[in-house]
N, CA and C of each residue as an Amber inpcrd file, in Angstrom:
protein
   240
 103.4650000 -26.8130000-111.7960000 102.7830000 -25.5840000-111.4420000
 103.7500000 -24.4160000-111.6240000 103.4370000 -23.2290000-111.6750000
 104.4430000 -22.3430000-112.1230000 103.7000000 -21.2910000-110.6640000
 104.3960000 -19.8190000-110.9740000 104.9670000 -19.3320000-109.7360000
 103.6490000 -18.2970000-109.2450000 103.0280000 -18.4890000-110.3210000
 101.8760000 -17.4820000-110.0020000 100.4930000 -18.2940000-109.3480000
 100.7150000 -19.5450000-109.4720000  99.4080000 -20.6320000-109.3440000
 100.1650000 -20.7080000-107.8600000 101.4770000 -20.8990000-107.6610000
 101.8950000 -21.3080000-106.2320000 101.4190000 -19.8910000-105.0140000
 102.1220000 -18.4190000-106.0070000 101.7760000 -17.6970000-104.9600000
 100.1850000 -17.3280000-104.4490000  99.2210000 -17.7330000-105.7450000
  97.7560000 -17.2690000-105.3580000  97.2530000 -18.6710000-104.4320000
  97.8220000 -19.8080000-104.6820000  97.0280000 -20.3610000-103.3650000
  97.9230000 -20.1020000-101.6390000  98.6430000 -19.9870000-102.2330000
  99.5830000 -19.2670000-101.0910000  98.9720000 -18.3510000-100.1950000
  98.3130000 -17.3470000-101.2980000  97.6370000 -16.2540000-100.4280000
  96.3230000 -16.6440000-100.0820000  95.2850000 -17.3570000-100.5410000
  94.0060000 -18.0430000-100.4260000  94.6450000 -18.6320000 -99.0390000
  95.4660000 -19.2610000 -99.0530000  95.4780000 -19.8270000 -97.5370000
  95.5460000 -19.2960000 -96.7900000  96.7530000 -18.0010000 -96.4330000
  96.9250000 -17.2070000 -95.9360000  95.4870000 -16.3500000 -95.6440000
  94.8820000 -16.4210000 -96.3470000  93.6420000 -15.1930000 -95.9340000
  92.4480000 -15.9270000 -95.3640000  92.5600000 -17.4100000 -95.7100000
  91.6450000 -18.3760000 -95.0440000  92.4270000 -18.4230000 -93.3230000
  93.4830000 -18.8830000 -93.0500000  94.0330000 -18.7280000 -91.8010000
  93.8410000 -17.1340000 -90.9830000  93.7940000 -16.0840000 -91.5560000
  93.6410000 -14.8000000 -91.0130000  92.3160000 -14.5120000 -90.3280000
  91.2050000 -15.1940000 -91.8410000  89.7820000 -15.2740000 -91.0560000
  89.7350000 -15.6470000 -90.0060000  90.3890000 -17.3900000 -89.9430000
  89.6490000 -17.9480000 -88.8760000  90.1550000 -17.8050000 -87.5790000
  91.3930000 -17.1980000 -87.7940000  92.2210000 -16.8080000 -86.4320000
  92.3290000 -15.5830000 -85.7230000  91.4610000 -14.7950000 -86.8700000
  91.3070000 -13.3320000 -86.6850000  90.2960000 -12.7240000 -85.2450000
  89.3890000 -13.3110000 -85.4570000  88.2800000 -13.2530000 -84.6700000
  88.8740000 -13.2880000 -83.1080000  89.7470000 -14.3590000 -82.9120000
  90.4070000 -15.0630000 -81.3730000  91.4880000 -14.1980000 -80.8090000
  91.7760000 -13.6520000 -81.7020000  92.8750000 -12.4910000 -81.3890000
  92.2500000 -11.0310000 -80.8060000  91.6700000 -10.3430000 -81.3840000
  90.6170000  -9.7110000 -80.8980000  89.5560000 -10.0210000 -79.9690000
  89.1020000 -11.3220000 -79.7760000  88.4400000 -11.8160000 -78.2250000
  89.6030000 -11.8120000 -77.1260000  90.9020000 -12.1570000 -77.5850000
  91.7020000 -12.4530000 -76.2830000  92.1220000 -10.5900000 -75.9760000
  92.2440000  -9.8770000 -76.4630000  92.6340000  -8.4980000 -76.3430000
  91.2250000  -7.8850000 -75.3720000  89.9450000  -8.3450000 -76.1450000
  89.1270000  -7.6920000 -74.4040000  89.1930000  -8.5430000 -73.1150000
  89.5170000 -10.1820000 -73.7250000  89.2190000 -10.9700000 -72.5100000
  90.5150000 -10.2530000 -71.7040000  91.7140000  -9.9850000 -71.6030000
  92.8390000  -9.2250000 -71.1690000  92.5060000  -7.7300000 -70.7480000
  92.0350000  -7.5200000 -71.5020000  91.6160000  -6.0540000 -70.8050000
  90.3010000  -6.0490000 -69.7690000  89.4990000  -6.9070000 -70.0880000
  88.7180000  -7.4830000 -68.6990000  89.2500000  -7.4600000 -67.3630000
  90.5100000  -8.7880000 -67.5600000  90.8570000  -9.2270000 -66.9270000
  91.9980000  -7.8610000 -65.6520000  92.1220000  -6.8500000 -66.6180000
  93.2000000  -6.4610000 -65.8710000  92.4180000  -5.3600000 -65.1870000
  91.1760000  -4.6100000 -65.6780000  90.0360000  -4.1440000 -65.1400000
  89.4740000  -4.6590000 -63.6590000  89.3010000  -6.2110000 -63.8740000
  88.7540000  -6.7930000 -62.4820000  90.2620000  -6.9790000 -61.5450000
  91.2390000  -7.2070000 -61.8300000  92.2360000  -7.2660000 -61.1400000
  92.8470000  -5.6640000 -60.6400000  92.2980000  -4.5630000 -60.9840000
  92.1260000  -3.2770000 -60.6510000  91.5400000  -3.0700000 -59.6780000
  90.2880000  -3.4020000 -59.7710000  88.5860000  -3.6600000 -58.9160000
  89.4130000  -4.1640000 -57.4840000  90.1600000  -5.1370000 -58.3100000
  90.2720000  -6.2930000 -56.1940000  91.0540000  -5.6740000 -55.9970000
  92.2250000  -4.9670000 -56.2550000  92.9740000  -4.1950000 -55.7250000
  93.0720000  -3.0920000 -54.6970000  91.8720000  -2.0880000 -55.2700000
  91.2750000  -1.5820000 -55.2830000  90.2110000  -1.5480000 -53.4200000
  89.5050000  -2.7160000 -53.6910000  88.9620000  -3.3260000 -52.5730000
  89.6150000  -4.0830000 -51.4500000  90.7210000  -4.6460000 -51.9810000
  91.9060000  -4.9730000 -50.6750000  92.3900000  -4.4280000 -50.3440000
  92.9110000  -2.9580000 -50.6110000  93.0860000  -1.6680000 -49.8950000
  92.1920000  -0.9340000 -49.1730000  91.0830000  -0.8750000 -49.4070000
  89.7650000  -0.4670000 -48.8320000  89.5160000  -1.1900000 -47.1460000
  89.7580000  -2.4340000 -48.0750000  89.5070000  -3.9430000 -46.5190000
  90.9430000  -3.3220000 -45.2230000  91.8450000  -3.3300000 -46.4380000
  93.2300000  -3.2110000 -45.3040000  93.3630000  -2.1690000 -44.3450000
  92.4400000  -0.7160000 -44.7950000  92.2190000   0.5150000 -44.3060000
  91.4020000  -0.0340000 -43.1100000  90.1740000  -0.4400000 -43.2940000
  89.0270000  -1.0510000 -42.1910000  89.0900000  -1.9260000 -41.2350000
  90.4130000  -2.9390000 -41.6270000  90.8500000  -3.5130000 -41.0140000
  92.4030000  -3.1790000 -39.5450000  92.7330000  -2.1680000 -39.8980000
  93.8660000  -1.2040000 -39.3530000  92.8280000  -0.5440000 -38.3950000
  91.6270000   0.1680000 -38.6540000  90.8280000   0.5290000 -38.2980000
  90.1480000   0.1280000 -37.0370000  89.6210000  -1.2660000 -37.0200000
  89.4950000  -2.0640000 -36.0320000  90.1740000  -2.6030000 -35.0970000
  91.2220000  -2.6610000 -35.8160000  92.2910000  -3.1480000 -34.6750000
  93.1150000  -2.1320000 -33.9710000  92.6480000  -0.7500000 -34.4190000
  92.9670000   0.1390000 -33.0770000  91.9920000   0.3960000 -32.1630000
  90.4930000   0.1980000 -32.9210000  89.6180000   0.1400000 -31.7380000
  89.3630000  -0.4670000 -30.6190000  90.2980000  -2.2150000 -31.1420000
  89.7120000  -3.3610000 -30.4540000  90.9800000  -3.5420000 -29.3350000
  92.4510000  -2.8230000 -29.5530000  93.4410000  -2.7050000 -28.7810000
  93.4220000  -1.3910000 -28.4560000  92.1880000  -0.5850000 -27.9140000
  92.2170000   0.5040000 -27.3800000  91.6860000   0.0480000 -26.1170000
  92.2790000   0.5670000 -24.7310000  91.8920000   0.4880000 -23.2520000
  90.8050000   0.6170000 -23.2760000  90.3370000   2.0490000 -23.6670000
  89.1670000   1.9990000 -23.4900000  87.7470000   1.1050000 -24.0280000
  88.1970000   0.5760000 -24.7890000  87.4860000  -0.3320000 -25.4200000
  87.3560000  -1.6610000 -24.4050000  88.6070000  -1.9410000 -23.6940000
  88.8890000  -2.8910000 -23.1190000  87.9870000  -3.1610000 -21.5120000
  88.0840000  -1.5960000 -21.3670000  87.2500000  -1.3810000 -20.1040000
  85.6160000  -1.2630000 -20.3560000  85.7270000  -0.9010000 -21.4750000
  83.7240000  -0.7890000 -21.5880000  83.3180000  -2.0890000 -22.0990000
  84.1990000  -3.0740000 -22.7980000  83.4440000  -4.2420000 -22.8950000
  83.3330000  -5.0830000 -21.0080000  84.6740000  -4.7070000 -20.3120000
  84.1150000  -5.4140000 -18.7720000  82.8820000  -5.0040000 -18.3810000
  82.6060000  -3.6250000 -18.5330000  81.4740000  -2.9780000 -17.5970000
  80.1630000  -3.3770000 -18.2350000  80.2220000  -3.7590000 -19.8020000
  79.1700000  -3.9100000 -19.7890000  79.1260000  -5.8270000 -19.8460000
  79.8810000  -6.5110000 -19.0880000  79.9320000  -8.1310000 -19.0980000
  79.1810000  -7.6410000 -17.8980000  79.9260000  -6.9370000 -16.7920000
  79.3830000  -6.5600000 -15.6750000  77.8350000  -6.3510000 -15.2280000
  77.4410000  -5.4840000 -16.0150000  76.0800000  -4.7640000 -16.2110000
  75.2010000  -6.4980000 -17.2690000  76.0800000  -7.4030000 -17.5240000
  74.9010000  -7.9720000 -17.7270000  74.4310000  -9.5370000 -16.6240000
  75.8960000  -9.6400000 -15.8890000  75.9020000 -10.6170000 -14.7830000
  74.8720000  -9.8010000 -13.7650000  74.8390000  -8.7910000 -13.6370000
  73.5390000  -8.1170000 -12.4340000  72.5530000  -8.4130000 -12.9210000
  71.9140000  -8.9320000 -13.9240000  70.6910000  -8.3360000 -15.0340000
  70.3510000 -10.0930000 -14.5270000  71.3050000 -11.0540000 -14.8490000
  70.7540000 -12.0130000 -15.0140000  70.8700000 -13.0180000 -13.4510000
């Protein structure tokens, strides 16, 4: 075979491998950019949770909180 028969199947292969690998390369670039989108999202929402959660737990270690849940245990032992 001489050098021109070697380099044209050379490139036939080469452009057969590009096709078929082409496609997967470009799926993995949105599946990644998906991915870093939804990992934004939870981020996002576990800061939200962590705010609401800080939130509650000054309500629920507030005195006063402490005293209006007795009064109303109170107000329901009379009732019953």
């Amino acid at each position: 075979m001489n050098l021109t028969a070697i380099l044209i199947v050379a490139l036939v292969c080469w452009a057969i491998v590009e096709l078929v690998n082409g496609p997967k390369g470009k799926k993995k670039d949105k599946t990644n950019v998906r991915q870093a989108q939804i990992t934004n999202e939870l981020l996002q929402e576990m800061a939200t949770m962590r705010e609401r959660i800080e939130t509650l737990e000054k309500i629920i270690t507030d005195e006063k909180y402490d005293l209006n849940r007795q009064f109303d245990d109170l107000k329901k032992d009379k009732v019953a």
